[in-house]
PDB file of N, CA, C and O in Angstrom:
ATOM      1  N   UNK A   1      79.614 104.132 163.827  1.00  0.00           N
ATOM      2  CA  UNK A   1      78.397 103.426 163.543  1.00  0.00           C
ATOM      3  C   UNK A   1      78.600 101.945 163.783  1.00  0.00           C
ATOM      4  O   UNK A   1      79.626 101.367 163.424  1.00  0.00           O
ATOM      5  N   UNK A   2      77.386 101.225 164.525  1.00  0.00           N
ATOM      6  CA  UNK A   2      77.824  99.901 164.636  1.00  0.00           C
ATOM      7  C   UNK A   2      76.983  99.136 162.913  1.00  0.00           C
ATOM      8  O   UNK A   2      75.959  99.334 162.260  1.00  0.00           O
ATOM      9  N   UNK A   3      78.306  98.159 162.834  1.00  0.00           N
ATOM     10  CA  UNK A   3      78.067  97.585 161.469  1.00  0.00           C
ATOM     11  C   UNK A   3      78.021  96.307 161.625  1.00  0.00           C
ATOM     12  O   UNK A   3      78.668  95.883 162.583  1.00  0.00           O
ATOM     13  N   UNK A   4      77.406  95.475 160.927  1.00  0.00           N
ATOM     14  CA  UNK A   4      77.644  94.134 160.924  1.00  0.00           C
ATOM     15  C   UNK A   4      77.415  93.847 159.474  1.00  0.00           C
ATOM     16  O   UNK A   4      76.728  94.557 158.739  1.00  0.00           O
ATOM     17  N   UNK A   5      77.992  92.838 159.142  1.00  0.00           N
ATOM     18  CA  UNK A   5      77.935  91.896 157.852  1.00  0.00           C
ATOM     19  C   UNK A   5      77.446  90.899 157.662  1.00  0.00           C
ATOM     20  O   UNK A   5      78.339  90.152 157.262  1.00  0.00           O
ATOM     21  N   UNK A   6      76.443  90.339 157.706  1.00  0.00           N
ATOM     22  CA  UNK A   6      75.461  88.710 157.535  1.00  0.00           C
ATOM     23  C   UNK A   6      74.985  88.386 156.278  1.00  0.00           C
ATOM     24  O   UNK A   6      74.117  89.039 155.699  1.00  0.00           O
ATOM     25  N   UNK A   7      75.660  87.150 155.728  1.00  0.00           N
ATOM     26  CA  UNK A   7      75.672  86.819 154.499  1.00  0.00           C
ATOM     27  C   UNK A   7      75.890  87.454 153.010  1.00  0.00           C
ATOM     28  O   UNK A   7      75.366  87.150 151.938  1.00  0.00           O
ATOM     29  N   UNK A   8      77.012  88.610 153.395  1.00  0.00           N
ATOM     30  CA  UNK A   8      77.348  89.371 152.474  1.00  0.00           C
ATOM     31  C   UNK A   8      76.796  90.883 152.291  1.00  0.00           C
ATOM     32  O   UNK A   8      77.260  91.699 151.495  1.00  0.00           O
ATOM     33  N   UNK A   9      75.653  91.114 153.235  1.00  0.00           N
ATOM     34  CA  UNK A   9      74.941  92.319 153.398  1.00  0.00           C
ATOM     35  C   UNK A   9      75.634  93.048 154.486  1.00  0.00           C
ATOM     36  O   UNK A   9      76.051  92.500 155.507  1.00  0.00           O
ATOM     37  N   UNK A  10      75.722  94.158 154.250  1.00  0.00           N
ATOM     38  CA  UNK A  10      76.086  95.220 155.252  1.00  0.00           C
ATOM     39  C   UNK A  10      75.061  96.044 156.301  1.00  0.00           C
ATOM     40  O   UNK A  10      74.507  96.923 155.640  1.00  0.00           O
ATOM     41  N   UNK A  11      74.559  96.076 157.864  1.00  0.00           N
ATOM     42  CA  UNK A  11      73.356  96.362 158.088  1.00  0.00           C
ATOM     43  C   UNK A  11      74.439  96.977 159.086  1.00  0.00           C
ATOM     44  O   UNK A  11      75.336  96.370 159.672  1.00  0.00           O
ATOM     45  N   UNK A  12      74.040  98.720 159.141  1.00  0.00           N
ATOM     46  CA  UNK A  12      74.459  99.584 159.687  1.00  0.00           C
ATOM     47  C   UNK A  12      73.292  99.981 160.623  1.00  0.00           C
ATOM     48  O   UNK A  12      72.164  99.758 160.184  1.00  0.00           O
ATOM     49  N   UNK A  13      73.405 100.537 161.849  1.00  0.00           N
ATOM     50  CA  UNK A  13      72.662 100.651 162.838  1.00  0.00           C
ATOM     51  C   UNK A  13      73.446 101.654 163.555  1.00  0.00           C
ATOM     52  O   UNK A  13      74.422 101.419 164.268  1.00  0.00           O
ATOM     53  N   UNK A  14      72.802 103.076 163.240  1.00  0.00           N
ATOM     54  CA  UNK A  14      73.630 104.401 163.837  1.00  0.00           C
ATOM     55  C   UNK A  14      73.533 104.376 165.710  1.00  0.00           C
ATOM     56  O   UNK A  14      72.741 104.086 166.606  1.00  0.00           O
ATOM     57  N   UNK A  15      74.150 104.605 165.620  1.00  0.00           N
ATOM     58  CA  UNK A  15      74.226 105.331 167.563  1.00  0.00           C
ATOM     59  C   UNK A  15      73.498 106.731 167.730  1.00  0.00           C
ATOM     60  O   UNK A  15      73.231 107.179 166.614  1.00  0.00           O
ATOM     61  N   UNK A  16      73.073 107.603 168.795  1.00  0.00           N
ATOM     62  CA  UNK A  16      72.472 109.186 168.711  1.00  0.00           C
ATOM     63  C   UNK A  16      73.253 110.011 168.316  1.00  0.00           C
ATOM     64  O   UNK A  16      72.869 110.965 167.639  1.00  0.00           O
ATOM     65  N   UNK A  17      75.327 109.714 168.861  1.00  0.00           N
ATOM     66  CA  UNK A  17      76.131 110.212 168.489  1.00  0.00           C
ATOM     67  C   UNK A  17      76.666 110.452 166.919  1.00  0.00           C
ATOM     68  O   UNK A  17      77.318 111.380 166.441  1.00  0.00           O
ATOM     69  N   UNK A  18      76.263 109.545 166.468  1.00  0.00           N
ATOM     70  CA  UNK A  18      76.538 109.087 165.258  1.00  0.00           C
ATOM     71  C   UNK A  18      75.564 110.306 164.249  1.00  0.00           C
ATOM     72  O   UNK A  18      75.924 111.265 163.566  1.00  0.00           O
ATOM     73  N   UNK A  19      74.209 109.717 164.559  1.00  0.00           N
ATOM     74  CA  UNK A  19      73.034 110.871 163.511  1.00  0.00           C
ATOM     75  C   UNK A  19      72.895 112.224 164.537  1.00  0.00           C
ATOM     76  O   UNK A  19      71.755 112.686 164.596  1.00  0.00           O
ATOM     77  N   UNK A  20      73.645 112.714 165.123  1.00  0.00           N
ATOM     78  CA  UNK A  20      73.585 114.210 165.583  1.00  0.00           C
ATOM     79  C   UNK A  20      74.814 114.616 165.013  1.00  0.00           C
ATOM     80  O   UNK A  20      74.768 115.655 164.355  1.00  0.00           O
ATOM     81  N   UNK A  21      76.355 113.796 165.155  1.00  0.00           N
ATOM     82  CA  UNK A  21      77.123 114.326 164.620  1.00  0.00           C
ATOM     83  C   UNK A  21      77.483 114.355 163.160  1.00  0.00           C
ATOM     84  O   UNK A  21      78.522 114.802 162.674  1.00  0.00           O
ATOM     85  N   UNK A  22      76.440 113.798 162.523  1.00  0.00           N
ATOM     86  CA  UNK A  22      76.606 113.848 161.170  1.00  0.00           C
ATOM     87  C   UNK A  22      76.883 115.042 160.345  1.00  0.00           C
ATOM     88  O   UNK A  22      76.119 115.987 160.538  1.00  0.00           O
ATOM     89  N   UNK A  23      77.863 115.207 159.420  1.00  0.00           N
ATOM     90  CA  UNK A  23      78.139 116.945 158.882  1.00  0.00           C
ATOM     91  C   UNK A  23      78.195 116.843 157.117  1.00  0.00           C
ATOM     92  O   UNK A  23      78.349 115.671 156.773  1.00  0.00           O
ATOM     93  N   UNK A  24      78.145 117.372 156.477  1.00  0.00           N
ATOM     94  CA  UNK A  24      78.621 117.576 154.974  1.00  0.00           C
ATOM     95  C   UNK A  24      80.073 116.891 154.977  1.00  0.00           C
ATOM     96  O   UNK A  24      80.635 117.323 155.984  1.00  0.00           O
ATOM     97  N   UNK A  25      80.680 116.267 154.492  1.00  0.00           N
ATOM     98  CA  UNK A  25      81.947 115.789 154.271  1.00  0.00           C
ATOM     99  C   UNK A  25      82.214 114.230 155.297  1.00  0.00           C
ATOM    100  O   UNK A  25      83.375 113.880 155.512  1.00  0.00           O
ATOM    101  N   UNK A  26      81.439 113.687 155.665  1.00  0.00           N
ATOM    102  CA  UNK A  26      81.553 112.361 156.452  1.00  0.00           C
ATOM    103  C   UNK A  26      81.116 111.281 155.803  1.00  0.00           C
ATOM    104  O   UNK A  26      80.365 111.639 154.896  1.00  0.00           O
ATOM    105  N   UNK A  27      81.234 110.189 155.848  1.00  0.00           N
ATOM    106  CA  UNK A  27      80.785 109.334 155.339  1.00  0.00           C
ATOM    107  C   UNK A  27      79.310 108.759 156.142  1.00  0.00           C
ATOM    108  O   UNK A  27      79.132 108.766 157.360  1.00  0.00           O
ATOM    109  N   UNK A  28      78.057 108.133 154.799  1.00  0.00           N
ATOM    110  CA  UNK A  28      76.878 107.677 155.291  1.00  0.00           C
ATOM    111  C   UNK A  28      76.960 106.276 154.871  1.00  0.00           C
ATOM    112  O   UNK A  28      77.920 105.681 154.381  1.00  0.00           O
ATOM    113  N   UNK A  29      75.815 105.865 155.143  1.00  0.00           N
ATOM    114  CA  UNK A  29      75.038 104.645 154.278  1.00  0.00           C
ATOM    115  C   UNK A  29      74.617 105.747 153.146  1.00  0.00           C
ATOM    116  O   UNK A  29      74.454 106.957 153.298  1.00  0.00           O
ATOM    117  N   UNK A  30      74.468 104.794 151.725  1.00  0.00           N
ATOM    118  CA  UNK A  30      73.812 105.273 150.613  1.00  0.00           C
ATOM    119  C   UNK A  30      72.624 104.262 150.170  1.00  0.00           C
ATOM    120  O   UNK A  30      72.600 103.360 151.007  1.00  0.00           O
ATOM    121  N   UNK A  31      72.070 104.148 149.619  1.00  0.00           N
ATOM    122  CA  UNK A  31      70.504 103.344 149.597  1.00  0.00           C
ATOM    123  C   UNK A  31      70.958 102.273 148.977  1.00  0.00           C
ATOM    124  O   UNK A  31      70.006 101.519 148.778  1.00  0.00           O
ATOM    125  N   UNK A  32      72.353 101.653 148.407  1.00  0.00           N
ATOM    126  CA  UNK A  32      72.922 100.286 148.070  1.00  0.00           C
ATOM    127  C   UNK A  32      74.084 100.090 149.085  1.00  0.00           C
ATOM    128  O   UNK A  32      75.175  99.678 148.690  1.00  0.00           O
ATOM    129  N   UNK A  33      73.883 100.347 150.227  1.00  0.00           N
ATOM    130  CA  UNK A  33      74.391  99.514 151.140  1.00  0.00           C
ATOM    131  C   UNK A  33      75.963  99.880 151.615  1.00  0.00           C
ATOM    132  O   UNK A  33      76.650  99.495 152.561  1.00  0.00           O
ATOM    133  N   UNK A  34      76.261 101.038 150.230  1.00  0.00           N
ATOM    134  CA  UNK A  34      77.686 101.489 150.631  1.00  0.00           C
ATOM    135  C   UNK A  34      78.055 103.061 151.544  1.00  0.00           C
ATOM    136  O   UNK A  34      77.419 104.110 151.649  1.00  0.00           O
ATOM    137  N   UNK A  35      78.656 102.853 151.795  1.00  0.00           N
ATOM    138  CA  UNK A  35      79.217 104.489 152.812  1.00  0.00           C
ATOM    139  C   UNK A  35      80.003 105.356 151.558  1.00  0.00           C
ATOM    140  O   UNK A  35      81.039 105.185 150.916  1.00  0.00           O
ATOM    141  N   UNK A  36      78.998 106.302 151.578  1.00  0.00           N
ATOM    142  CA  UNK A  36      79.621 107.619 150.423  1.00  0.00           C
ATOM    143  C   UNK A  36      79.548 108.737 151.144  1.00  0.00           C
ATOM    144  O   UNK A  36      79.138 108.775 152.304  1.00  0.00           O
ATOM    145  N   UNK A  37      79.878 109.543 150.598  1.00  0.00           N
ATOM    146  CA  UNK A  37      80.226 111.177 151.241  1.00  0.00           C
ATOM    147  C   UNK A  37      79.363 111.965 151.216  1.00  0.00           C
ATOM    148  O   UNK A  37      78.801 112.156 150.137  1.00  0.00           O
ATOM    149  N   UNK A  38      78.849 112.880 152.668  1.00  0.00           N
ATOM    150  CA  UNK A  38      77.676 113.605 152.357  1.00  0.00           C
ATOM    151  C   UNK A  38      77.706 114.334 151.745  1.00  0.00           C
ATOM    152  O   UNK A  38      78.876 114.640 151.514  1.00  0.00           O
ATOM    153  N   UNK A  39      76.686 115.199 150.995  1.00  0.00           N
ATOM    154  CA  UNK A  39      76.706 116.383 150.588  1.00  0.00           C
ATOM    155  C   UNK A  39      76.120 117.652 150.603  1.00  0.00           C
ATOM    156  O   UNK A  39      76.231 118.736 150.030  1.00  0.00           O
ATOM    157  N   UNK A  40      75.154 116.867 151.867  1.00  0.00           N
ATOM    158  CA  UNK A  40      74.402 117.945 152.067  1.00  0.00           C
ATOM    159  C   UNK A  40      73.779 117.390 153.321  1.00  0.00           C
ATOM    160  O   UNK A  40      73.961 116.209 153.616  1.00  0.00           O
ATOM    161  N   UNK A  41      72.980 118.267 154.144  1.00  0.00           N
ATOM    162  CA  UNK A  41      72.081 117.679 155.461  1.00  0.00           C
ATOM    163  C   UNK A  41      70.731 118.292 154.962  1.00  0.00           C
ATOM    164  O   UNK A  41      70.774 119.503 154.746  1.00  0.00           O
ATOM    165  N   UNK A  42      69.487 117.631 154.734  1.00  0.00           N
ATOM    166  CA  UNK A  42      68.000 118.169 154.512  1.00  0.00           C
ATOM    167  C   UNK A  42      67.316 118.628 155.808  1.00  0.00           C
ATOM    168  O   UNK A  42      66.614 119.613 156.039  1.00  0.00           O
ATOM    169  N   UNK A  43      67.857 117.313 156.815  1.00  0.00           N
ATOM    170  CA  UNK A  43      66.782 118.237 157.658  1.00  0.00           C
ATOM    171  C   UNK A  43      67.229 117.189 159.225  1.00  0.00           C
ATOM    172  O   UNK A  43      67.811 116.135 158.971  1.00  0.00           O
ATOM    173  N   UNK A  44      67.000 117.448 160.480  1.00  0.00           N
ATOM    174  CA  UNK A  44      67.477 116.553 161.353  1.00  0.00           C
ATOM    175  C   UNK A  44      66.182 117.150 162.309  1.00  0.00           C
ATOM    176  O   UNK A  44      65.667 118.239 162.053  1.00  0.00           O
ATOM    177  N   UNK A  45      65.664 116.156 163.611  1.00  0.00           N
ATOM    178  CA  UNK A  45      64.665 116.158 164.414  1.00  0.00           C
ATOM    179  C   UNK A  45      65.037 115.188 165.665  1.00  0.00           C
ATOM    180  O   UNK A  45      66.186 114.783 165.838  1.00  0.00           O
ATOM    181  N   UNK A  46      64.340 114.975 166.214  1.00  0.00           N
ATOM    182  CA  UNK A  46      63.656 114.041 167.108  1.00  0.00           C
ATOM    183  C   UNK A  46      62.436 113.345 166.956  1.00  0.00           C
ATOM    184  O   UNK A  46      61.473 114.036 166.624  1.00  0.00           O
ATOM    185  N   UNK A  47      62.291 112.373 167.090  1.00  0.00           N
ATOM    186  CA  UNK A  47      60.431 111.644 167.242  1.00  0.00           C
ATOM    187  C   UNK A  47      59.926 111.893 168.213  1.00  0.00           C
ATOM    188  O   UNK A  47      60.425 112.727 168.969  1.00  0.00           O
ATOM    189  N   UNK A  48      58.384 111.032 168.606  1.00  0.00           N
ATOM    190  CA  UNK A  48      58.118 111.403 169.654  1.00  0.00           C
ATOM    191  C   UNK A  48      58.502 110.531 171.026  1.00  0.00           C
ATOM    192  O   UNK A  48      58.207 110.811 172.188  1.00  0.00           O
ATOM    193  N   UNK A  49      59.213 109.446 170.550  1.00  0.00           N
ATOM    194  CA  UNK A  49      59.977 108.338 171.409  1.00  0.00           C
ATOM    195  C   UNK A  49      61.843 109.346 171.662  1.00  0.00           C
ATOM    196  O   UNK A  49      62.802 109.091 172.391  1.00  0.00           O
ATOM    197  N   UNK A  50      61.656 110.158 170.931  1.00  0.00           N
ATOM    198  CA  UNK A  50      63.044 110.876 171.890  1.00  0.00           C
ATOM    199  C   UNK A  50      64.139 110.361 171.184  1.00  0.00           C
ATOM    200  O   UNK A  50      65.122 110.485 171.915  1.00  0.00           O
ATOM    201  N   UNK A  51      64.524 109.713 169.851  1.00  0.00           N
ATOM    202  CA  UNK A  51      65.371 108.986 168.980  1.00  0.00           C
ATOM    203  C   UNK A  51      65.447 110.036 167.956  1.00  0.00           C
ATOM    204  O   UNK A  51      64.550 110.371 167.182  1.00  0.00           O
ATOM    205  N   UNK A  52      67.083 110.690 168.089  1.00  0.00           N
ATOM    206  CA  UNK A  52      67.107 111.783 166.916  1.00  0.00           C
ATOM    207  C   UNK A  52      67.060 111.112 165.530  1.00  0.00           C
ATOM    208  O   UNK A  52      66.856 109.902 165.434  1.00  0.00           O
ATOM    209  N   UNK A  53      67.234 111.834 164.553  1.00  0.00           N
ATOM    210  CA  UNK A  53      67.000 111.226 162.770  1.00  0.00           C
ATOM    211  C   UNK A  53      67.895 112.066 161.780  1.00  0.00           C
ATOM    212  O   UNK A  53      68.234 113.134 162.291  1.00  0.00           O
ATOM    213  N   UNK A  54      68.333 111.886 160.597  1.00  0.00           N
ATOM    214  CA  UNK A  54      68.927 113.009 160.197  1.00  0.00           C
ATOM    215  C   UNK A  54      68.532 112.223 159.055  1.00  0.00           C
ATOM    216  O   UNK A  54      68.612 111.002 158.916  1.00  0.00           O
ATOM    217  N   UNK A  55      67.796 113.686 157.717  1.00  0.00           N
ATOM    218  CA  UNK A  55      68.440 113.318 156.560  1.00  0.00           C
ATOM    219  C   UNK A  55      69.331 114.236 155.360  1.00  0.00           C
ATOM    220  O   UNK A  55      69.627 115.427 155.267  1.00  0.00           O
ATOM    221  N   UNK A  56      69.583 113.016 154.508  1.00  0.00           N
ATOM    222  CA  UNK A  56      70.941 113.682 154.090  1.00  0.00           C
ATOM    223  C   UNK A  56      71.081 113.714 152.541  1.00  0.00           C
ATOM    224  O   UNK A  56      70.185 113.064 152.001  1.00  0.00           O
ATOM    225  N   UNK A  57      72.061 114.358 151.578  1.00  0.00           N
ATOM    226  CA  UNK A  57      72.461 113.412 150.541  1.00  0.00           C
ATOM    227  C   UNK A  57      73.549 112.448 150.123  1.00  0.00           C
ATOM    228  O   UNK A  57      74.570 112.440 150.811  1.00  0.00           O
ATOM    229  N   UNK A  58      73.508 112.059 149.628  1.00  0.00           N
ATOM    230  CA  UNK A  58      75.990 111.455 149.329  1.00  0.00           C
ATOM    231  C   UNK A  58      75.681 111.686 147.831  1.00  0.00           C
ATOM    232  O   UNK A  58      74.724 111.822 147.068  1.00  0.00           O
ATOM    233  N   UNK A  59      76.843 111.657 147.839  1.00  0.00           N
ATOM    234  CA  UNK A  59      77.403 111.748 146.083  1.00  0.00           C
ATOM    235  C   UNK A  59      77.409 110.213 145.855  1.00  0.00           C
ATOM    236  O   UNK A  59      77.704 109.168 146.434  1.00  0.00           O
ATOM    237  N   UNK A  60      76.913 110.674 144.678  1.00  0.00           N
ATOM    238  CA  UNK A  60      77.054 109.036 143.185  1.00  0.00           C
ATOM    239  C   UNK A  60      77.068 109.726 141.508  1.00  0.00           C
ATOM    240  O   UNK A  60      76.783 110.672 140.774  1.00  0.00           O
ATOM    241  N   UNK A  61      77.599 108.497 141.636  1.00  0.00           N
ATOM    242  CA  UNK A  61      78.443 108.935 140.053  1.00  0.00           C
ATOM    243  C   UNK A  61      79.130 109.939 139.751  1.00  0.00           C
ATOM    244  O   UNK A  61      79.393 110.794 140.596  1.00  0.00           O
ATOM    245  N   UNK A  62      79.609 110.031 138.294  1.00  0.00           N
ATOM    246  CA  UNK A  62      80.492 111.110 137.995  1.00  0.00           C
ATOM    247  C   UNK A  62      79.883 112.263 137.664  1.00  0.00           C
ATOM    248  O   UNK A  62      80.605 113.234 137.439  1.00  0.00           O
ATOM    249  N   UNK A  63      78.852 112.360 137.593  1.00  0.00           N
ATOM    250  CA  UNK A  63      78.138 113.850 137.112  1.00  0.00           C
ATOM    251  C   UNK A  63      77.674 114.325 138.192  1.00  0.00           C
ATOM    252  O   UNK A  63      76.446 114.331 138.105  1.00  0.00           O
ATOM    253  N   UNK A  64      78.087 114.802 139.349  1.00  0.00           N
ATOM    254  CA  UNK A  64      77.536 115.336 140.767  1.00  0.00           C
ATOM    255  C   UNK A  64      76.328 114.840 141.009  1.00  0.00           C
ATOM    256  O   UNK A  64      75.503 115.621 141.483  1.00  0.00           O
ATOM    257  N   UNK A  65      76.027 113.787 140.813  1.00  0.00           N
ATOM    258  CA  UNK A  65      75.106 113.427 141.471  1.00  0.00           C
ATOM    259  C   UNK A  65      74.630 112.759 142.567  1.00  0.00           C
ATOM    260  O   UNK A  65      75.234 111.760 142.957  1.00  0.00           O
ATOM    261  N   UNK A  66      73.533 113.189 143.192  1.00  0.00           N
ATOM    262  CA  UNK A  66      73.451 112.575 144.334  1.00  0.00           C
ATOM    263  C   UNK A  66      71.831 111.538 144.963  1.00  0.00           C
ATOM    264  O   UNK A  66      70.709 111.398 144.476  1.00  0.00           O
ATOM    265  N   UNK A  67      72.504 110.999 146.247  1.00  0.00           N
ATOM    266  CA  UNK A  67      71.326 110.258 146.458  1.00  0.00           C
ATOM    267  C   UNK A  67      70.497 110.625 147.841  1.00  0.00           C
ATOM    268  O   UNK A  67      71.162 111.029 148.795  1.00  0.00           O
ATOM    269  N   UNK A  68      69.494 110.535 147.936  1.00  0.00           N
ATOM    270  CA  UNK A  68      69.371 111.486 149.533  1.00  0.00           C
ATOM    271  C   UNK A  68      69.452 109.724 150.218  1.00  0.00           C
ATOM    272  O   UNK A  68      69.456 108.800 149.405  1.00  0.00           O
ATOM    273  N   UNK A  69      69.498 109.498 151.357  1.00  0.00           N
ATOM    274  CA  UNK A  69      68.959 109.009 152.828  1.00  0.00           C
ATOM    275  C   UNK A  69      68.909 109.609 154.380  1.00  0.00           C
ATOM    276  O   UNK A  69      69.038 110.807 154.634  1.00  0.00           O
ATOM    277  N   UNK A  70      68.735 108.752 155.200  1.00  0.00           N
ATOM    278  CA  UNK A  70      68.091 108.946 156.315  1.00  0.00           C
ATOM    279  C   UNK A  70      68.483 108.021 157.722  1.00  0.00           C
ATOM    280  O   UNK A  70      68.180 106.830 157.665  1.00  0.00           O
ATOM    281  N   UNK A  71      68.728 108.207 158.188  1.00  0.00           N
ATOM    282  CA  UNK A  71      68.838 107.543 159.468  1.00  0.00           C
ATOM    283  C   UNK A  71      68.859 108.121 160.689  1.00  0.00           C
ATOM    284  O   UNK A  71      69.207 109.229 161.097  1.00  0.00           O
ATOM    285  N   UNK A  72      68.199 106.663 161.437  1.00  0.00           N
ATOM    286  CA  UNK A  72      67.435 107.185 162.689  1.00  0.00           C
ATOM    287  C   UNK A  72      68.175 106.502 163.861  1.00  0.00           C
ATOM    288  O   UNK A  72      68.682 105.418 163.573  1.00  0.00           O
ATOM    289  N   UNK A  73      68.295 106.838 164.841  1.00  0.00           N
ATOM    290  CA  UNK A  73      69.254 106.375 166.040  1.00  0.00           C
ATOM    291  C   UNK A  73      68.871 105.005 166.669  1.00  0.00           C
ATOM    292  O   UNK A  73      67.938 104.816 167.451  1.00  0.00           O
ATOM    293  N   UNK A  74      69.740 104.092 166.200  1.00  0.00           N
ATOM    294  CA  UNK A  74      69.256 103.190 166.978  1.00  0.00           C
ATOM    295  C   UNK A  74      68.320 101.764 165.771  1.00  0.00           C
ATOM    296  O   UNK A  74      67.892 100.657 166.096  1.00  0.00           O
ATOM    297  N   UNK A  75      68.317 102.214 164.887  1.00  0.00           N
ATOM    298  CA  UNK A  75      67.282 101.549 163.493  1.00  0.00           C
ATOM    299  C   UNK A  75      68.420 101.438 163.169  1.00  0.00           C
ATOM    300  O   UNK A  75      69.496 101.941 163.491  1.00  0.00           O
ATOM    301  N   UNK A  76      67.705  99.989 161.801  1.00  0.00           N
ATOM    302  CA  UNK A  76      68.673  99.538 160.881  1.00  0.00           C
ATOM    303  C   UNK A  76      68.295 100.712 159.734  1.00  0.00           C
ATOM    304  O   UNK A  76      67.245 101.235 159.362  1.00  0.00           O
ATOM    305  N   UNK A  77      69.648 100.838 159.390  1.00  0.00           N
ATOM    306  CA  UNK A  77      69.602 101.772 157.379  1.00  0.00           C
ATOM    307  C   UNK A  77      69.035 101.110 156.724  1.00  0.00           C
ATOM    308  O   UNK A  77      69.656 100.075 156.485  1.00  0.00           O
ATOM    309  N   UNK A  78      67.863 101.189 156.158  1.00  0.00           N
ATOM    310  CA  UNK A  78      67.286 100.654 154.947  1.00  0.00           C
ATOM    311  C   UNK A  78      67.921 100.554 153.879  1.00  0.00           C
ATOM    312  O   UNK A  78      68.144 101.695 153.473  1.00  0.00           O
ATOM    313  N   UNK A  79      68.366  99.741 153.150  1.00  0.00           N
ATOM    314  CA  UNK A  79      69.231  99.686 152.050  1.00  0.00           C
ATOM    315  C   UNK A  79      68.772  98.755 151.222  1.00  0.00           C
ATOM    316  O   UNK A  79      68.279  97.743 151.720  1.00  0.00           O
ATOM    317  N   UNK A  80      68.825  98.875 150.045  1.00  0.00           N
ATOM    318  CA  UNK A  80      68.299  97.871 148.477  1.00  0.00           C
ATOM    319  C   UNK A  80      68.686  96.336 148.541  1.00  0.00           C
ATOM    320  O   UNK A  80      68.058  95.369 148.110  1.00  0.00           O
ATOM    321  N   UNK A  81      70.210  96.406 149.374  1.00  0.00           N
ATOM    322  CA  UNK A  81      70.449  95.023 150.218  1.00  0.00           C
ATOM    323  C   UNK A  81      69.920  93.838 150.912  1.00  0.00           C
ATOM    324  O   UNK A  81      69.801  92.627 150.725  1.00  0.00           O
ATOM    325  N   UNK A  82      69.581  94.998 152.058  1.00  0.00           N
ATOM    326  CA  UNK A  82      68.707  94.354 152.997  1.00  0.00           C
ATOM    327  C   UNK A  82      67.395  94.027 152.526  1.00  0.00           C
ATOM    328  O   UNK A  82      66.760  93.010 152.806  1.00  0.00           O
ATOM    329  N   UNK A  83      67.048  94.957 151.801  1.00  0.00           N
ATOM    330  CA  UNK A  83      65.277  94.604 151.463  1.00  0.00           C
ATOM    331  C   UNK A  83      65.400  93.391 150.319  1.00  0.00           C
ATOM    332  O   UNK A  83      64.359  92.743 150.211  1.00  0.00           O
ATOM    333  N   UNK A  84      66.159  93.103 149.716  1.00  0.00           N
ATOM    334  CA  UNK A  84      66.313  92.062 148.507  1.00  0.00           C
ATOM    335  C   UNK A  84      66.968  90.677 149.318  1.00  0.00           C
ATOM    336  O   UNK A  84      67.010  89.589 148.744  1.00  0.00           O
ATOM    337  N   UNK A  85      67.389  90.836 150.493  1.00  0.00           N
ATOM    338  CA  UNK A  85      67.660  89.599 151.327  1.00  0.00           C
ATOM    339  C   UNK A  85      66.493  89.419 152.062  1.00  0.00           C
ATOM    340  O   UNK A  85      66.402  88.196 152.163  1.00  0.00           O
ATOM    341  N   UNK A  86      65.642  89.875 152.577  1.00  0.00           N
ATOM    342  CA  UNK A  86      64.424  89.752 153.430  1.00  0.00           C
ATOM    343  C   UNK A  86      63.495  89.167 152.327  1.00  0.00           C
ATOM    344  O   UNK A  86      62.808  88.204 152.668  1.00  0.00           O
ATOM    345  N   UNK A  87      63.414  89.500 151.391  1.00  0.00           N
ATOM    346  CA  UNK A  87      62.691  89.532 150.199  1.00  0.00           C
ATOM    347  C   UNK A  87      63.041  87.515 150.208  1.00  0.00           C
ATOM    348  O   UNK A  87      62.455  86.637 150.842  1.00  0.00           O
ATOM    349  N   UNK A  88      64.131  87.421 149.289  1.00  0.00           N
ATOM    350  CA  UNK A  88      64.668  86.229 149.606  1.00  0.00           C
ATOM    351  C   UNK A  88      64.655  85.213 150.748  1.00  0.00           C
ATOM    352  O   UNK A  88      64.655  83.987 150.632  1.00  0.00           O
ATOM    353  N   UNK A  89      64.645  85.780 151.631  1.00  0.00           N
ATOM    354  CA  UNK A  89      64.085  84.848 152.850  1.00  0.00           C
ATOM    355  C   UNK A  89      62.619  84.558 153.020  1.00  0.00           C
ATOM    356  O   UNK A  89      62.223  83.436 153.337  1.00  0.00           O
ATOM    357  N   UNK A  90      61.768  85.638 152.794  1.00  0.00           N
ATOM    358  CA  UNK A  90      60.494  85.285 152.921  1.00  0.00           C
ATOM    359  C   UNK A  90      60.108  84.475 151.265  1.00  0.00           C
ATOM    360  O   UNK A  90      59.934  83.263 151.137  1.00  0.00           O
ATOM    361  N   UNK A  91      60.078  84.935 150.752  1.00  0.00           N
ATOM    362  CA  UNK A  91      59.964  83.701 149.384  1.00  0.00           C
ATOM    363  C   UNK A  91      60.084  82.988 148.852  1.00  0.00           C
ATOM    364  O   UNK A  91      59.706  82.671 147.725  1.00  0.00           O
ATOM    365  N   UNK A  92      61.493  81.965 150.635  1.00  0.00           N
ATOM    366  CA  UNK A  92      62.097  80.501 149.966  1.00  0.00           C
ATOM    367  C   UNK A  92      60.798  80.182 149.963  1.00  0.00           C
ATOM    368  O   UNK A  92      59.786  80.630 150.501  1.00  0.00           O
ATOM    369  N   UNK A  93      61.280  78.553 148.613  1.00  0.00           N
ATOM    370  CA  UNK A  93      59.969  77.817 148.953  1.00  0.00           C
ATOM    371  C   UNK A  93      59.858  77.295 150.641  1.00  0.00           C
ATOM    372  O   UNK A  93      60.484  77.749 151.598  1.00  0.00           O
ATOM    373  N   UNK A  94      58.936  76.296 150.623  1.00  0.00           N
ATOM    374  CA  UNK A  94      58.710  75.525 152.140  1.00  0.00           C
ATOM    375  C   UNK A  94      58.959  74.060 151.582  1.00  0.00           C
ATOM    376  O   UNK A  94      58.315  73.933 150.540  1.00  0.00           O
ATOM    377  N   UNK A  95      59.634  72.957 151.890  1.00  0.00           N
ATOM    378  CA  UNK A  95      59.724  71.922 151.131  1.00  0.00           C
ATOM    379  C   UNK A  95      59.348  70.576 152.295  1.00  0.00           C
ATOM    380  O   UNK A  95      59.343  69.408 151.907  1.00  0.00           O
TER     381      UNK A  95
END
């Protein structure tokens, strides 16, 4: 997966190879920005632009629990990160 790091955020951006070969036991994005272990696959497709998608769950916490996400070939992972830095950028003041 190509990754980059900008200002402390992690913004992952899968390849086709990447969300086709995705399996139970690999590491994802999880919806805070970290790579956890799948645990399951829900469901995988194509759009109508021809960009496969897969979604998934990972494990969190100690009581088997889990979190689902999603990613699409070629898109940034949506993560609680990113949206709370965008957030922050659009709401500096203007001075």
């Amino acid at each position: 997966m190509r990754q980059t790091v900008i200002n402390g955020v992690l913004i992952t951006r899968p390849t086709c190879e990447d969300v086709n070969s995705l399996m139970v036991g690999d590491l994802a994005p999880d919806c805070f920005g970290k790579m956890a272990r799948v645990t399951s696959i829900t469901f995988r497709g194509v759009d109508v632009k021809g960009k496969a998608f897969v979604g998934y769950y990972t494990e969190y916490g100690e009581n088997n629990g889990a979190i689902s996400g999603s990613m699409k070939e070629d898109e940034t992972v949506s993560t609680i990160q990113i949206t709370q830095a965008f957030k922050q950028a659009c709401l500096a003041p203007v001075i």
